[in-house]
N, C-alpha and C positions, 0 to 999 in steps of 0.2 A: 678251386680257382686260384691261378697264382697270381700273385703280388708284387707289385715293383720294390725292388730293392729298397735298403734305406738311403745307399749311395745317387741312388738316381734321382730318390726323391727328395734330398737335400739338395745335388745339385739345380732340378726343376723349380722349386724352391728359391734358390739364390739368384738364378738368371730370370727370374720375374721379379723379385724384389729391385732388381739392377735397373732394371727395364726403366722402372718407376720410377726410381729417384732421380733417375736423369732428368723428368719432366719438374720431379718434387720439389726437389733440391733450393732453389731461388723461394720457396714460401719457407721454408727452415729457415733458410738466414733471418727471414723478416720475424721469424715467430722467437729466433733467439734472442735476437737484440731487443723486442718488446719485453720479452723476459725476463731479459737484465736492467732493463732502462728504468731509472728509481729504485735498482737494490737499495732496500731499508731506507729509504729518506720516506717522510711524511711530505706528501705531494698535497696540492692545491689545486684550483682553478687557475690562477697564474703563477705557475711552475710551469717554467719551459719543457717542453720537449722535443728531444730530432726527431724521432720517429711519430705519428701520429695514428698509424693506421695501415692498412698492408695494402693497399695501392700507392699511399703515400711515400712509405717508406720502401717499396721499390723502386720507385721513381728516382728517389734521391740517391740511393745505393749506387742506381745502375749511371745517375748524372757522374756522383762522383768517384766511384770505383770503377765505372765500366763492366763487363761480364765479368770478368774476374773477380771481382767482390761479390757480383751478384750467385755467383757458382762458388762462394769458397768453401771451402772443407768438403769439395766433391770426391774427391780420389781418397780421404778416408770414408768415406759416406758406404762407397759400393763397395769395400772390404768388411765395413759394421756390417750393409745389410747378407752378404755373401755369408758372416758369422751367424747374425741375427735370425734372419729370415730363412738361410739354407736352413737351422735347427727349427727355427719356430713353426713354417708353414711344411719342412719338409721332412719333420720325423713326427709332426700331429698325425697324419692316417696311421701311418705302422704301430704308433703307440694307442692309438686309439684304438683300432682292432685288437692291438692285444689286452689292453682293458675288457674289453666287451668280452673277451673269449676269456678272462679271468674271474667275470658275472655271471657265466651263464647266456650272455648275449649275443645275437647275429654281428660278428664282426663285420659286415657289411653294412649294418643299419647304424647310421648315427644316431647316439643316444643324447640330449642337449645336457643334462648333470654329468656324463662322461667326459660330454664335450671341453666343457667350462674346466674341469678338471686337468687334462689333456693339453690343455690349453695355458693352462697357468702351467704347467713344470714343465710343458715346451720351451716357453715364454721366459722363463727365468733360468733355463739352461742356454739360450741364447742371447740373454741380458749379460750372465756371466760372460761367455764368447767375446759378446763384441763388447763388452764395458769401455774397452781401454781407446778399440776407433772411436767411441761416442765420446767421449772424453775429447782428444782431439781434435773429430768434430766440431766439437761444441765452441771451444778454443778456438780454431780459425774462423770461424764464421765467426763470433765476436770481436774478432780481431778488425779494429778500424783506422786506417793512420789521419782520419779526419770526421769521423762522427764517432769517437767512441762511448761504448757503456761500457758495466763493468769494470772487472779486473780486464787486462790487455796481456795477451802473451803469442808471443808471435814465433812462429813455426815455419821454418822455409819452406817445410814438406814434411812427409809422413816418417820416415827415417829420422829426421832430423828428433822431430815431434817425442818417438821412440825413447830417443836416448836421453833426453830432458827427463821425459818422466823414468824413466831407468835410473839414471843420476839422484833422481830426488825420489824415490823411491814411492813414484802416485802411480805406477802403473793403473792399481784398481782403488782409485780412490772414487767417493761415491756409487759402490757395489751395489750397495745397501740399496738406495733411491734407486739404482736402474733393474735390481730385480724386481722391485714393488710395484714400479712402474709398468715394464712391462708384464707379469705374471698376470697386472690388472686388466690391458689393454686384452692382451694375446685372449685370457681365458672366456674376452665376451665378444671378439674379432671372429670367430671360426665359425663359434656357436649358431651367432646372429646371422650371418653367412649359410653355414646350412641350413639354417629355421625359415629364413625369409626363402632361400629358393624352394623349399618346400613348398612353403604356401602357394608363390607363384605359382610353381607346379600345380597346386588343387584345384586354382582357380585359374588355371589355362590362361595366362596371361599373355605371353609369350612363346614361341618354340622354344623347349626346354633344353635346345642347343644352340639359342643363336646368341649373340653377342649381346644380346640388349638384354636376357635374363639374366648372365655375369653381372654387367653391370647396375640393375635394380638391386642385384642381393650384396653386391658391396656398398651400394648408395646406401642401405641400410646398417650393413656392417661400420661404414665408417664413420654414421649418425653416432651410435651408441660409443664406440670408441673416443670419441672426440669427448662425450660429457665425460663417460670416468678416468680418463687420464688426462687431462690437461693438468690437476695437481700435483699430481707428480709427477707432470711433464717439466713443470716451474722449478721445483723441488729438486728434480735431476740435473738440469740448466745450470743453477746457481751452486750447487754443489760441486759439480763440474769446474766449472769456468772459475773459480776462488784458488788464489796462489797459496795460501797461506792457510791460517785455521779461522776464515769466520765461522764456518757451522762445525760443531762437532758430532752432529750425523743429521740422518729425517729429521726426527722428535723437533732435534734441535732448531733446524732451517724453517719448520713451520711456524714453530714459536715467535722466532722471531720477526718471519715474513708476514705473520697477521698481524703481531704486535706492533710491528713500523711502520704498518701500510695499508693494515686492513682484511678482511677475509679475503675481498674481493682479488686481490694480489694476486692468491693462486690461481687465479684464472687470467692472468696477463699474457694477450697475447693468444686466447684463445679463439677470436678470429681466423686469425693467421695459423690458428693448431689446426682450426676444425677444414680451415679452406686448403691447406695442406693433406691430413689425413683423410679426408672423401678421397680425392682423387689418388692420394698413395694406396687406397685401400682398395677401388675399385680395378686401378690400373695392375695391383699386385697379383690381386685376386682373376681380375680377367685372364691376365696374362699366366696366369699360374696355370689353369684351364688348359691352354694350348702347351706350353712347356709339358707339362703332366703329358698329355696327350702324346707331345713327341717322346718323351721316355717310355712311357709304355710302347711305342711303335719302335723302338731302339732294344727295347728288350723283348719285343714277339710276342705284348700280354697284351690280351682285348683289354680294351678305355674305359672305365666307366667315370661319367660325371665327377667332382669332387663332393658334391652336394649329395 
């Protein structure tokens, strides 16, 4: 049987990742700035805070930034994920089969320890990729000329953004935290995706091609995502968004973030991570479905499910 390119399937890949963060995008802001807000200070009961909560804090963003704040660091967003996600979601099948066919196994049948495997050095080959938009990223959206957290550094645009960090030599600063991160995320995001549409499968829950089994198997997909990466979602965040040397790498950042604030720390923000990643994970993965679809009909090869 033949197989779609790796070019197609990175492209199909990228233009569903794209898809989604258009919609995504406005809960990232809210989950960065909750993730910066109280770097290392010992908070209280009566410690102020702008931000309170991700309705809250969209509210006020969009009072006083208008769309523009509420959408910023979008035009790096869909470069990271065209990086990220072209490699993560659209060289896991090709690499996955060829696993399978290095075990001994039906390169057609997903295997779930294959999977998880597959999955993290997808994952971490497109962490590497897009390291430097997340970086960026992470930059503009914290950037506030009237409710700031964190550090502030402010970026007219993605060019400009470029050559700052060229200049100061952070292209890939915080590598580290964004392969961990993702390697984490990707290698239980596919898995949990093919496993749950499975099942649904056995137990005929659904037409096994209509739009509402996509989205059950990324509702679950984006359950499990959300618990084990929010900490080094926090961890990537502040590593990022720091001008200078406060962490000097993970180890370090974590140290310090429980020691100033608590365990609970790393999970700051993770409302806004998990009300974010559902829908980024459903809408990527849905849409990934139809894109796949259309490359395979662009390249003459019968479709089969991703699942």
């Amino acid at each position: 049987m033949s197989t779609l390119s790796a070019g197609s399937s990175f492209a199909a890949g990228a233009m569903a990742a794209c898809m989604a963060v258009t919609v995504t995008n406005p809960l990232e802001v809210v989950k960065t700035r909750l993730q910066l807000q109280g770097e290392l200070a010992k908070q209280t009961k009566d410690t102020p805070l702008i931000y309170k909560g991700v309705f809250q804090s969209m509210k006020v963003i969009i009072q006083r930034e208008g769309i523009r704040g509420i959408q910023s660091g979008l035009s790096p967003a869909y470069i990271y994920q065209v990086m990220l996600n072209g490699s993560r979601l659209g060289f896991y099948e090709p690499c996955r089969r060829y696993v399978n066919g290095l075990v001994g196994l039906d390169p057609q049948t997903p295997n779930f320890g294959i999977g998880i495997f597959v999955g993290a050095i997808t994952g971490a080959l497109g962490a590497f990729l897009g390291s430097p938009l997340y970086l960026i990223k992470v930059r503009m959206q914290s950037y506030s000329p009237t409710m700031a957290v964190g550090e502030q550094t402010h970026y007219s645009g993605v060019i400009d953004a470029f050559r700052d960090l060229i200049r100061k030599r952070e292209v890939f600063r915080g590598i580290g935290a964004a392969a961990l991160r993702t390697s984490i995320g990707s290698s239980v995001q596919l898995p949990i995706y093919h496993a749950s549409g499975k099942i649904i499968d056995d137990l005929n829950l659904v037409d096994p091609k209509s739009p509402q089994r996509f989205l059950l198997s990324g509702l679950c997909a984006g359950t499990g995502v959300a618990v084990v990466m929010s900490p080094p979602d926090v961890i990537m965040t502040r590593m990022y968004n720091q001008k200078g040397d406060l962490y000097r790498g993970v180890l370090d950042c974590v140290v310090k973030t429980v020691r100033s604030e608590g365990f609970l720390a790393l999970y700051k923000g993770f409302v806004a991570n998990a009300t974010r990643i559902g829908p980024h994970t459903i809408l990527t993965l849905t849409f990934m479905e139809y894109t796949m679809a259309l490359a395979h009909k662009m390249e003459g090869i019968e479709h089969r499910l991703v699942n």
